[in-house]
N, C-alpha and C positions, 0 to 999 in steps of 0.2 A: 438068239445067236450066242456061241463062247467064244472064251478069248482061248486061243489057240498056242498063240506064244505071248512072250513079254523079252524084251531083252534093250539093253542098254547099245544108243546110236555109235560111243566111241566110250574108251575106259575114264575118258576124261571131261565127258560129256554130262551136261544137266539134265538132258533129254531122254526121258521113253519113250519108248514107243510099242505100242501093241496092236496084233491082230486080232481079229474075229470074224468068220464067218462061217460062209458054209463050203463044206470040204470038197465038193466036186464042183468046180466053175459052169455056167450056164450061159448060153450066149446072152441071155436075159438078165445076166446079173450086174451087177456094176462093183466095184471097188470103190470107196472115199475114203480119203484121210483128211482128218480135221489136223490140225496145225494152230498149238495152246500156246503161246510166249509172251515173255516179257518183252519189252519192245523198250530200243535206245528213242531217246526224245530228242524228235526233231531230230533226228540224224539218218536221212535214207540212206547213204552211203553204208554205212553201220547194220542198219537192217537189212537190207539186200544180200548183202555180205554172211550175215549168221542163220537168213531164212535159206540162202543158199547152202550151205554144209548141213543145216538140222533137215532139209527134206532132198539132198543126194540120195540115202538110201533107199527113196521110193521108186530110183528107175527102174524101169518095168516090173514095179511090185501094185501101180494102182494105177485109176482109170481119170479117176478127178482129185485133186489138192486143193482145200479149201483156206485160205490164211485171213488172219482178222480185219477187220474194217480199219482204216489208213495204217497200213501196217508197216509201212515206209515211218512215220512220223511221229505215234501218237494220235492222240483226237486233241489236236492242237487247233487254233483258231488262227495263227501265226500265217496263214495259206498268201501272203505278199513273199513271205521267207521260202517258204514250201516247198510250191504250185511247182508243175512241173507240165509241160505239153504234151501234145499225144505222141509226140515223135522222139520224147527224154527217154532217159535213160530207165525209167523204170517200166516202162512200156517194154523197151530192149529188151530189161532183164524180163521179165513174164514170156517174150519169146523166146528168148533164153533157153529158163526153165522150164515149157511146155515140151521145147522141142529133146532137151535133155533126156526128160522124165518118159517121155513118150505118152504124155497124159493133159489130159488140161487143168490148166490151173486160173482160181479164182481169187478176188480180193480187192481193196478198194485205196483208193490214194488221192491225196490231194490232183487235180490235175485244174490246169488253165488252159480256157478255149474261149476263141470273141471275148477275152475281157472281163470274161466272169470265172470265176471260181467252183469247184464241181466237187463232193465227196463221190468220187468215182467209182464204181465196181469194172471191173474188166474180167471176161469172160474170154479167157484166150487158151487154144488149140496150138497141138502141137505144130500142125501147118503152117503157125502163121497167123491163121484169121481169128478173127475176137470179134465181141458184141462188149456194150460197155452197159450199164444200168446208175442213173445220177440218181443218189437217193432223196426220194420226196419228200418225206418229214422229217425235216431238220428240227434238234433239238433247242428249242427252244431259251431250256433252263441255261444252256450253255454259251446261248446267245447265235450258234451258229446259225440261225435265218441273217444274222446281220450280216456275215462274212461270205455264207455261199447261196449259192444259186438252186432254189431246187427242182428236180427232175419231175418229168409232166407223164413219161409213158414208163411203165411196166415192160420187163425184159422176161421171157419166156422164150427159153433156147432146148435144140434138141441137140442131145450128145449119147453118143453108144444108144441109140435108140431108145432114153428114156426125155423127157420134158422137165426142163427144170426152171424152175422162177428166182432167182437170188435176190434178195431184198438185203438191207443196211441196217442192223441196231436197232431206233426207235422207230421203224415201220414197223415191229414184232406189236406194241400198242393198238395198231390199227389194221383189226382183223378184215375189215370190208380189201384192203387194197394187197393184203396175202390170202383172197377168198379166191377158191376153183371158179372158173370160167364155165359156163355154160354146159360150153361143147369143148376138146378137145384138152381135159384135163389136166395138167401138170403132176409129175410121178415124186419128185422133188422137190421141198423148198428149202432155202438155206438164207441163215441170218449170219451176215457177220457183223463183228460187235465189239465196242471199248464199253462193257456196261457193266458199271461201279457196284465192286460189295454190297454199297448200304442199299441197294435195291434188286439184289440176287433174288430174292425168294418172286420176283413178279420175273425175272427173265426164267428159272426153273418150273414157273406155273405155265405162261404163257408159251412157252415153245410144244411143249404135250397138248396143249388145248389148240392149237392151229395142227398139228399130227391128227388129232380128232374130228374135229370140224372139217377137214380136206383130203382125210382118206388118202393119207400120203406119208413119204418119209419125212421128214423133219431133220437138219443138221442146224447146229447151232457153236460158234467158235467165236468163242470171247479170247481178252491176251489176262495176264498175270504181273502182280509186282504194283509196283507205285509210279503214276507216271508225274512228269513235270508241273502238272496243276493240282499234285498232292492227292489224287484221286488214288484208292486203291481198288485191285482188282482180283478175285479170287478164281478165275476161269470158269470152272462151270460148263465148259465145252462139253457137247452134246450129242448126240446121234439118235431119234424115237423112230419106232415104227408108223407105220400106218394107223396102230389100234391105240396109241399112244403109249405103247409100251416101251421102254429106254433099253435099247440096244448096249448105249456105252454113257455114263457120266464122266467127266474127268475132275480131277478136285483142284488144288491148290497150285499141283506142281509144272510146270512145263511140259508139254509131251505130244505125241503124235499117234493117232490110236485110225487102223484101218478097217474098214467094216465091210464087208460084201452083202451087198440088198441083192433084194427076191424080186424082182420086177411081176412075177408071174403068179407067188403069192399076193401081192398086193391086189392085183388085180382079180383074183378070187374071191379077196376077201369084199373087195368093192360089189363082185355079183351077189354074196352071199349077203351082202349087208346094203342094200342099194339106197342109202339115203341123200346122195350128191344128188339125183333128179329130183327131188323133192327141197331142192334148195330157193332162195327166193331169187329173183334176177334182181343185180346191183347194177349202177350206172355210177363211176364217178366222174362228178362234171370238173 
């Protein structure tokens, strides 16, 4: 796929943003934009606010908007300060923006529910309806198994008729619980992510080899900048093919880059290459 344009969101703006695809639309095809930022800490009112002006220009220019893992907050542990319920205002705004954009929009927030605490993904439609995904492997090194609660099932949603699985950051480590299901494959998987500089070279490794291994697209959207617990962040946001070939890398700077996928090449390439039936059956207890 090329990039087709490149142009700046506003004269005064930080943000790029770029296209690429393919020139005549298919109803098989899909549009994503990934969505690269630096993120205020601990300030959702603040993020809400500048994710809203940096992804305006995507209405009716895409199909799905991807934004980073608690992208309201940071990868804060702070979640007493946070949390926010299913019925706050950042749930709002995601219907908000779906319904604006005329597209769905994904990403993940602090949220509070019974009492516990959730790195949440929300998976929300322009209409309205959402599916959420509480991510399962919580990192450890950062202590957050002490503060949240982790998620037990796996989210595999369909949208514009393709299947997509969204997973959090360090599930990307744990290839068995981002592995194809048996029967009814997934055409999409997407990581979002606060995952630090100093262990770039395994999130740039590891998002092509789960592309490889699942015979799928692969999106991947980290943020940018230094956040409140001195962690730095270099983006790294992503888009591969199916055959693990990188449609789009993004680097250091802020940006928004939109990709149109092949639904119907992929799944060509899955007949010409049929090694997903030759997979082992996983069970995670």
């Amino acid at each position: 796929m090329r990039i087709e344009k490149w142009f700046l969101l506003s004269k005064n703006s930080d943000t790029a943003h770029k296209f690429a695809g393919i020139r005549s639309r298919s109803h098989f095809n899909m549009r994503i934009s990934i969505v690269q930022s630096n993120l205020h800490w601990e300030d959702p009112k603040a993020n809400r606010a500048a994710f809203a002006q940096k992804i305006a220009p995507l209405a009716g220019q895409t199909d799905l908007v991807v934004l980073p893992e608690m992208f309201t907050s940071g990868f804060s542990m702070n979640a007493a300060a946070l949390a926010e319920p299913m019925d706050g205002p950042t749930m709002q705004w995601l219907g908000d923006q779906a319904a604006r954009l005329g597209a769905a929009i994904t990403g993940s927030f602090i949220c509070l529910e019974n009492d516990r605490f959730y790195n949440r993904l929300i998976f929300m439609r322009p209409d309205g309806q959402y599916e959420h995904y509480d991510k399962r492997h919580l990192f450890t090194l950062a202590r957050e198994h002490e503060t949240f609660t982790p998620g037990k099932e796996r989210l595999i949603t369909t949208w514009k008729g393709w299947r997509i699985c969204p997973l959090i950051c360090y599930d990307l480590r744990f290839p068995a619980w981002g592995r194809q299901p048996k029967a009814n494959a997934f055409d999409l998987l997407i990581y979002v992510a606060n995952w630090p500089s100093k262990r770039g070279h395994h999130w740039r490794s590891l998002l092509p080899a789960r592309a490889i291994e699942n015979q799928c697209f692969v999106a991947g959207v980290n943020i940018v900048g230094t956040d409140g617990a001195g962690l730095d962040y270099v983006g790294d946001s992503c888009i591969w093919d199916y055959s693990g070939q990188d449609i789009c890398r993004l680097s250091v700077q802020p940006g928004i880059f939109t990709a149109e996928l092949d639904l119907v090449s992929m799944q060509e390439y899955r007949r010409q290459l049929a090694f997903l039936g030759d997979a082992d059956s996983l069970s995670i207890l």
